[in-house]
C-alpha positions, 0 to 999 in steps of 0.5 A, spaced: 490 501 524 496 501 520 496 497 514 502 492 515 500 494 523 507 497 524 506 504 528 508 510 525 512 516 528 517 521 526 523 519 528 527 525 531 534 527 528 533 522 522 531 524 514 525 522 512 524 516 508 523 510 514 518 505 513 514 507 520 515 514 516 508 517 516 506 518 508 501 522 504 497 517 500 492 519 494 486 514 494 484 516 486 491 518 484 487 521 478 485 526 483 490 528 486 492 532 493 487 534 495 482 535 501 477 527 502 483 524 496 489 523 501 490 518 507 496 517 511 499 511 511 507 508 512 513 510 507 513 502 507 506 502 505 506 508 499 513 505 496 511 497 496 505 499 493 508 504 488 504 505 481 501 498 482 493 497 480 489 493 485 489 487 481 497 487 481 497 487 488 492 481 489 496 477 484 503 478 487 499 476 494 496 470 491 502 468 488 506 468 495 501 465 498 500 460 494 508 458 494 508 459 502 502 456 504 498 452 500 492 457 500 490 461 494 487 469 495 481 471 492 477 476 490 481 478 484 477 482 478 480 478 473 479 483 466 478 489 470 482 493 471 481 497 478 485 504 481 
């Protein structure tokens, strides 16, 4: 299943860089491209996580969380930085 639950396709005719666009993700970017180490994921997806840490992630979704609905994420290591 898609991560933001949007389909991914290749439009035709069109550039790259769409946010269904598929996109090649590395899961341990320290690895790098190869066999076991990537993950198909949309553009959209790749670019909102960019070069954030998971704990950066969590923040920004408990921040907004909190703001729109009152509700705080957990499961953030706080101290640990995580890949």
């Amino acid at each position: 299943m898609p991560i933001l639950g949007i389909p991914i396709y290749i439009a035709k005719g069109g550039r790259g860089g769409k946010d269904h666009s598929p996109s090649l993700d590395r899961i341990r970017p320290k690895l790098g491209y190869v066999p076991g180490n990537v993950i198909v994921i949309s553009n959209r997806a790749n670019r909102l996580k960019s070069d954030a840490t998971i704990r950066e992630l969590r923040d920004i979704a408990s921040f907004y969380a909190t703001l729109r609905e009152g509700v705080r994420v957990t499961g953030a290591a706080y101290g640990k930085e995580t890949e």
